[in-house]
FIROZA-436960 format. One line per field, with one value per residue (C-alpha): residue number from 1; residue in one letter; y, x, z. Coordinates in steps of 0.25 Angstrom, whole numbers, padded with zeros to 4 digits. Layout:
BEGIN
seq	(NUM ...);
type	(A ...);
c2	(Y ...);
c1	(X ...);
c3	(Z ...);
REM end
This chain:
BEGIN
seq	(1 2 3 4 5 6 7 8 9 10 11 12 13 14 15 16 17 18 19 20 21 22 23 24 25 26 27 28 29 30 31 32 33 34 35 36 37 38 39 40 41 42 43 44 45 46 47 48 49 50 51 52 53 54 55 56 57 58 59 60 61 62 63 64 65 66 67 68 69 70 71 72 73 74 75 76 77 78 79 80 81 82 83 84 85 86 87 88 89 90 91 92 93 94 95 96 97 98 99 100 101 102 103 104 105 106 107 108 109 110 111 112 113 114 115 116 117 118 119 120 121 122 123 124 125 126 127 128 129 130 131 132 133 134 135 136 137 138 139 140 141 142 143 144 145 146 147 148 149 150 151 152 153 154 155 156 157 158 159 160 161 162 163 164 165 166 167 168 169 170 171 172 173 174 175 176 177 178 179 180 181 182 183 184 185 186 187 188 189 190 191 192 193 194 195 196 197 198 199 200 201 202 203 204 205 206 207 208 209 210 211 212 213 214 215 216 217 218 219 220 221 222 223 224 225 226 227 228 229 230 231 232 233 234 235 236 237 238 239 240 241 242 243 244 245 246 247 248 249 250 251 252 253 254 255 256 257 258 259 260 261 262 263 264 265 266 267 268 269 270 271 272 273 274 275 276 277 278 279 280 281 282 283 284 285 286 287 288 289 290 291 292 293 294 295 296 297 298 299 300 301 302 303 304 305 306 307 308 309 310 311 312 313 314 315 316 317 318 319 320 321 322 323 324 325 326 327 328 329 330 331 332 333 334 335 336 337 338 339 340 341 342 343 344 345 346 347 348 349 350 351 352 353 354 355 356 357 358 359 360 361 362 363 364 365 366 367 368 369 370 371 372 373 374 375 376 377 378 379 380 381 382 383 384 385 386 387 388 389 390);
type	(X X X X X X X X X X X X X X X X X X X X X X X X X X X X X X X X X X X X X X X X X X X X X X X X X X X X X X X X X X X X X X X X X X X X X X X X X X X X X X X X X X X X X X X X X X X X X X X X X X X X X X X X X X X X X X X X X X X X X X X X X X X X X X X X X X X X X X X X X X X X X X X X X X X X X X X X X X X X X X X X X X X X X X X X X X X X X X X X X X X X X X X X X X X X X X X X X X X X X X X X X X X X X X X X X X X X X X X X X X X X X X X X X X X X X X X X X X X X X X X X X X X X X X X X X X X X X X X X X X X X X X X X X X X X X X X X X X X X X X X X X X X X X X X X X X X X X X X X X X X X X X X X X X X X X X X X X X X X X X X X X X X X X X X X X X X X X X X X X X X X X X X X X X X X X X X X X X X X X X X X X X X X X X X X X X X X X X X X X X X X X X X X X X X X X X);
c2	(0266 0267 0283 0279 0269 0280 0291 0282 0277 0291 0297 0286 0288 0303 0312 0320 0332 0338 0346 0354 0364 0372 0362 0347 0341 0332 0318 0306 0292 0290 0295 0309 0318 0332 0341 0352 0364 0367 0381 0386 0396 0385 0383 0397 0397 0386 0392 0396 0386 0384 0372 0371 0358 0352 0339 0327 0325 0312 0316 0329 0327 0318 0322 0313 0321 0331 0335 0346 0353 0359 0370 0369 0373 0359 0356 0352 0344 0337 0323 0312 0298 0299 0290 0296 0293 0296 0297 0299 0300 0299 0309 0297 0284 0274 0262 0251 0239 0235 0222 0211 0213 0199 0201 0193 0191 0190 0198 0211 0221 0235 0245 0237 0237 0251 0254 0258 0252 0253 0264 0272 0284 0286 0299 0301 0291 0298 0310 0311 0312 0299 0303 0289 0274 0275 0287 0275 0263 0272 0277 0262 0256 0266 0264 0252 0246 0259 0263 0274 0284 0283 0293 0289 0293 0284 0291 0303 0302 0302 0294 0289 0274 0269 0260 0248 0242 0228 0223 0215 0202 0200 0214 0218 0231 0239 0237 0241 0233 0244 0244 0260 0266 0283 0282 0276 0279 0273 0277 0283 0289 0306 0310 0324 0336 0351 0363 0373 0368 0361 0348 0333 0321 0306 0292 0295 0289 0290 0283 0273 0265 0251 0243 0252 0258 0271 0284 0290 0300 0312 0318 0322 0315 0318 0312 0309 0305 0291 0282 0268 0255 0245 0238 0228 0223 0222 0208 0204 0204 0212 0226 0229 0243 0250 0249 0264 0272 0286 0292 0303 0305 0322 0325 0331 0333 0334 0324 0334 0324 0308 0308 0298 0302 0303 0309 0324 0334 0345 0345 0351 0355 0351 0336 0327 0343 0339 0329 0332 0345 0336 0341 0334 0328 0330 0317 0317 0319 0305 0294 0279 0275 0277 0284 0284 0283 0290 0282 0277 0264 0265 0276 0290 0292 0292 0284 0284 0271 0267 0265 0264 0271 0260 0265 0279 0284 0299 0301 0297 0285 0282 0294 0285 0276 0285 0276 0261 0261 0250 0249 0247 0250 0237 0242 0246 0233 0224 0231 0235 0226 0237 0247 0245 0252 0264 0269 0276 0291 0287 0297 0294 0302 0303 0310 0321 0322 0318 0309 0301 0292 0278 0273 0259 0245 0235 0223 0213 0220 0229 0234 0241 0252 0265 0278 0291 0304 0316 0325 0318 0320 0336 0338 0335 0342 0354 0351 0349 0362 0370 0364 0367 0381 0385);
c1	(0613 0614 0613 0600 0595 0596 0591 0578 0577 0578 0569 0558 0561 0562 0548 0542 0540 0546 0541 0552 0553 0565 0568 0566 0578 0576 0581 0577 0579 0593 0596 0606 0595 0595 0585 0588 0581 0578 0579 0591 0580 0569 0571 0577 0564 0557 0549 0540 0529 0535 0537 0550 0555 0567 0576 0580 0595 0600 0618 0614 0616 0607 0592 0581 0569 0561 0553 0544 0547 0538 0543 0534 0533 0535 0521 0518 0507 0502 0508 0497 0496 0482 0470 0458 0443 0440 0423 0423 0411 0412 0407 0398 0399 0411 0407 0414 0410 0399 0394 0382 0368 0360 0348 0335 0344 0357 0368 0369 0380 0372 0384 0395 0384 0384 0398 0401 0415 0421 0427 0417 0410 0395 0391 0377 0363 0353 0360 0358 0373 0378 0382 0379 0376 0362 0360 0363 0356 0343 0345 0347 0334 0324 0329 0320 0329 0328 0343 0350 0361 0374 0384 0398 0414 0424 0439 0434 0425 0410 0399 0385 0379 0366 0364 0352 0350 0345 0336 0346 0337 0343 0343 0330 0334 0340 0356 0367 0378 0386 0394 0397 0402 0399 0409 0421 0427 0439 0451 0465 0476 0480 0493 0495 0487 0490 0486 0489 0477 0469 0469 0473 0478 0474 0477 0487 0476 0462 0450 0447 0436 0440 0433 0435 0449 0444 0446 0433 0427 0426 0414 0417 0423 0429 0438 0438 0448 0448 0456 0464 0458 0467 0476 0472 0487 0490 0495 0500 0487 0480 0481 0476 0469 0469 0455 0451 0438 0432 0435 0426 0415 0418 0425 0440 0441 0434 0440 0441 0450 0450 0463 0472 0484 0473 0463 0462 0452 0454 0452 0443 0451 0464 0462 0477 0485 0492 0503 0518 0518 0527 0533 0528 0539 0541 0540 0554 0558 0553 0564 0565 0566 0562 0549 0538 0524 0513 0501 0490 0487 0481 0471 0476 0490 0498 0513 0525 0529 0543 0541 0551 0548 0552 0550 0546 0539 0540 0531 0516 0514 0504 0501 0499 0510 0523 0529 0531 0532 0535 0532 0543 0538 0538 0527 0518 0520 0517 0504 0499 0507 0509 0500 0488 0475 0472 0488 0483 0490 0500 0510 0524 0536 0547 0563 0551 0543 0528 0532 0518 0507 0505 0494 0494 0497 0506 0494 0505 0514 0507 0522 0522 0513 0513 0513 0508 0519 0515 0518 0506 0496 0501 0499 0486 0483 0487 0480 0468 0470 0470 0457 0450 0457 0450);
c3	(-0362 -0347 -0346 -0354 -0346 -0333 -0341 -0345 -0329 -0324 -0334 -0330 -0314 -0316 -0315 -0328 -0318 -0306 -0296 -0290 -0276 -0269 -0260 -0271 -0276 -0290 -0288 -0294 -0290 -0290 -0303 -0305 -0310 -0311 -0318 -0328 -0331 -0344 -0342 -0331 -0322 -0323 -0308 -0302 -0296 -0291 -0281 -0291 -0298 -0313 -0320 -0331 -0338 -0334 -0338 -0330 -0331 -0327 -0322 -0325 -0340 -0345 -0348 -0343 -0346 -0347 -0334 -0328 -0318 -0307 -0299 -0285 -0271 -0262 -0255 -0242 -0236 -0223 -0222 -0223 -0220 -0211 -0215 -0220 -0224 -0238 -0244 -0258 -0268 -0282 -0292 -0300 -0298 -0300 -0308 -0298 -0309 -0318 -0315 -0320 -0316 -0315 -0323 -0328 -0342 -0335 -0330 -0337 -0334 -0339 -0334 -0342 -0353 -0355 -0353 -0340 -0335 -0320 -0317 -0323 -0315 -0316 -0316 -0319 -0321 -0332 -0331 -0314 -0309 -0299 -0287 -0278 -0281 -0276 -0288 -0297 -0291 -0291 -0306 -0309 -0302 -0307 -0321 -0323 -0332 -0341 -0347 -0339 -0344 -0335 -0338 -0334 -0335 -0338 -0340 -0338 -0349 -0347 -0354 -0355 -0356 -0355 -0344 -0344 -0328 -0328 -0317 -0307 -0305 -0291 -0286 -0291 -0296 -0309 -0309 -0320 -0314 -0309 -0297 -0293 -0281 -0277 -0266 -0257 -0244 -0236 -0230 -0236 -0230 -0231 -0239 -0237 -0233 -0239 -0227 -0236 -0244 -0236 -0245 -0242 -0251 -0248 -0255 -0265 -0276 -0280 -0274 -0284 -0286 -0283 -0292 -0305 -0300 -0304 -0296 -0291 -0296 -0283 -0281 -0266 -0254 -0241 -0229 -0215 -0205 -0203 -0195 -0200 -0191 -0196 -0207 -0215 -0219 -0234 -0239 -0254 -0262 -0252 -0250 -0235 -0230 -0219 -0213 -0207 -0203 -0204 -0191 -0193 -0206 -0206 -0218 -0215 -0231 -0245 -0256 -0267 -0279 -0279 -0289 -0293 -0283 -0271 -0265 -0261 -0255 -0244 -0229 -0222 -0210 -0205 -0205 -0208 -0209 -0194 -0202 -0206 -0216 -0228 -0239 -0255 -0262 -0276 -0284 -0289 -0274 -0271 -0269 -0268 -0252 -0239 -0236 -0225 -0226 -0218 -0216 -0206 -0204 -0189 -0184 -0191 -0188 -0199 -0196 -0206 -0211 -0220 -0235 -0246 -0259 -0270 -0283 -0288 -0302 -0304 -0314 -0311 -0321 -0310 -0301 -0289 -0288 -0289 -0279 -0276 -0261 -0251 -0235 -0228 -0216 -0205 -0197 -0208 -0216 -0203 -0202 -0214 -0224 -0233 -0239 -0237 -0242 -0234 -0236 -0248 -0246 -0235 -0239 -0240 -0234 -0240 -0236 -0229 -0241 -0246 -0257 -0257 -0255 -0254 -0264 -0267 -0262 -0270 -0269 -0269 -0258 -0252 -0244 -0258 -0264 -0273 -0269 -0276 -0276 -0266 -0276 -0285 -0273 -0270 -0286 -0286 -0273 -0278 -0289 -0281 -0273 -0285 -0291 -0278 -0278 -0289);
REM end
C-alpha cells in the first residue's frame, strides 16, 4: 500500500512531457525518479530535434507513467524585470456588461434581451465591422428606434441577434444598455527578450477585460518605455499597484499576441537587449526553494529581491499558475507589502536559470502569488516567431 501511495504522489507531481538538452538533468521533487526509454538509441542523439516516449520509473524499478519526450536545443533570452507601457486595441468590442435603460415604460435591458452576455466581442453593426465605441454609439442613435443586426462571438463561436434601442428618458438619446470597451492601456513589467529574433514577452497573462474576465481580442497594440512613480502597498483584501507613466509615446514594439501566458510582439530596435543573457529552465528543472526575483518597483532599474518557491504543478491545469510563490524578501515586503499589481511578468531566477514569472496576487496575502513557467512563455514565442516567419 505505501509503494502505491508514492507511485500515485509521484505520478500527480511528475510532468506528462519533458523537454530534455545536452546539459539538463531529470529530477523531480524529492522523489528517486529516473526515466527509461522505451527504445535503447531513443537518446544517442539528443542534439537533434525528435521526440520518443519514455516512462517514469520510481527506484528505478517501478513505472509511474508514460511521458513525452522532447529532445531540444536549451534557449536563451535577455533577462527582464524592466516596466513597460503597454496600448492595446481590440479587434471588435468587448462587451464589459449589459445594464438597464430607464425608459418612458420602465427599465428595459435590450442587450440582455437579445442575448448578448459579458465577455461577448462585438464585431460588426448591420453588417459595418466595429472597430471604436463611437462606431457603435452613432449606429445606435441614427437607429431611431428601428431594430439593428449585431453580429457577435462568444467562445469562439459567432452569431447574430436582433437588437431594439429604447429612448433613454434621461439622456435624451437611443441606448441598448451595453457597456463596451475598444481598448486599455497601463503598465506591466518585461519577462524576457530573444536578440536572435528580435521578440519580447511581458505579463506572463493575457490582458483581460476587467469586468467580463475575458481576454481581449488583438487587433493591434504597441509598447513604450515607461518609468514606475510609486507603490501603492498591498494589504489583506487589497491588492496594491505600482503607479507608473509613459516616459515616451514612440513605440519601441508591436504587440503581435495578447495570450493566456502573456503578451508578446517584436521590438523595433534594441530596447530592454542590454540585460543578463539567461539561460530557460525546463519545467521539470524547477524545485521547491530559494529563488530571486527581478522587478522594478521605482523608476526603470530592475533589482533582485528573495522569494521562496512553495509549491510547483508540472502539468499546466492552469497555464499561469505553475507556481505558488512567496516574498521572502524584507526590503520588498516593507515597501510594497507583497505583490502588487504591476509585478506582472517580474521574472523569477532560479540556481541561474529562467524558471518564470510572477502573475498573480493571493488577495488575502499578497507576500503570496502564482507564477507562470518560462518554459510556457518561450513555447509560445517560438510559436509566435514561426507564425510570423511564414
Amino acid at each position: 500500500m505505501l509503494t502505491l501511495g508514492i507511485g500515485s504522489a509521484a505520478a500527480y507531481l511528475t510532468p506528462d512531457e519533458l523537454s530534455v538538452s545536452p546539459d539538463s538533468e531529470i529530477s523531480f521533487c524529492s522523489f528517486p525518479i529516473s526515466v527509461k526509454y522505451d527504445t535503447a538509441d531513443a537518446a544517442s542523439d539528443i542534439s537533434a530535434e525528435n521526440t520518443t516516449s519514455a516512462r517514469i520509473m520510481l527506484f528505478g524499478s517501478v513505472p509511474v507513467k508514460e511521458v513525452n519526450v522532447n529532445f531540444t536545443q536549451r534557449k536563451n533570452v535577455t533577462l527582464g524585470g524592466e516596466p513597460f507601457g503597454i496600448r492595446l486595441y481590440t479587434d471588435g468590442l468587448v462587451v464589459a456588461q449589459t445594464s438597464d435603460v430607464p425608459t418612458a415604460g420602465g427599465n428595459k435591458n435590450p442587450a440582455a434581451d437579445a442575448g448578448i452576455c459579458s465577455g461577448d466581442i462585438i464585431t460588426s453593426v448591420e453588417g459595418k465591422k466595429l472597430e471604436t465605441n463611437e462606431q457603435l454609439m452613432d449606429i445606435v442613435e441614427t437607429s431611431g428606434g428601428n431594430p439593428i443586426s449585431i453580429t457577435g462571438c462568444r467562445d469562439g463561436k459567432s452569431y447574430t441577434t436582433k437588437i431594439t434601442p429604447v429612448r433613454d428618458v434621461q439622456l435624451k438619446s437611443y441606448r441598448i444598455g451595453l457597456w463596451v470597451r475598444d481598448s486599455c492601456a497601463g503598465i506591466g513589467t518585461v519577462t524576457f527578450t530573444d536578440k536572435e529574433t528580435g521578440t519580447f514577452a511581458g505579463l506572463g497573462h493575457g490582458i483581460s477585460d476587467s469586468e467580463s474576465g475575458s481576454i481581449m481580442p488583438l487587433s493591434e497594440g504597441d509598447i513604450v518605455f515607461a518609468n514606475i512613480a510609486s507603490v501603492e502597498k498591498s494589504t489583506g483584501g487589497y491588492p496594491g499597484s505600482l503607479s507608473g507613466f509613459f516616459t515616451d509615446n514612440r513605440a519601441i514594439g508591436r504587440i503581435s499576441a495578447n495570450a493566456e501566458c502573456g503578451i508578446f510582439g517584436k521590438l523595433n530596435g534594441d530596447a530592454f537587449c542590454q540585460g543578463k543573457d539567461i539561460p530557460v529552465a525546463f519545467r521539470q528543472e524547477v524545485v521547491r526553494g530559494k529563488a530571486q526575483i527581478c522587478t522594478t518597483i521605482s523608476g526603470n532599474t530592475p533589482e533582485y529581491y528573495d522569494i521562496e518557491i512553495e509549491d510547483i504543478s508540472y502539468n499546466n491545469v492552469n497555464i499561469t499558475k505553475n507556481m505558488v510563490i512567496k516574498i521572502t524578501d524584507t526590503e520588498l515586503l516593507k515597501k510594497t507589502g507583497g505583490i502588487v499589481q504591476g509585478m506582472s511578468g517580474s521574472p523569477i531566477i532560479q540556481n541561474g536559470r529562467l524558471v518564470g514569472a510572477v502573475t498573480h496576487v493571493f488577495i488575502n496575502d499578497p507576500s503570496h502569488g502564482y507564477a507562470i513557467f518560462a518554459e510556457n512563455m518561450t513555447d509560445f514565442n517560438n510559436t509566435f516567431v514561426q507564425k510570423e516567419t511564414n
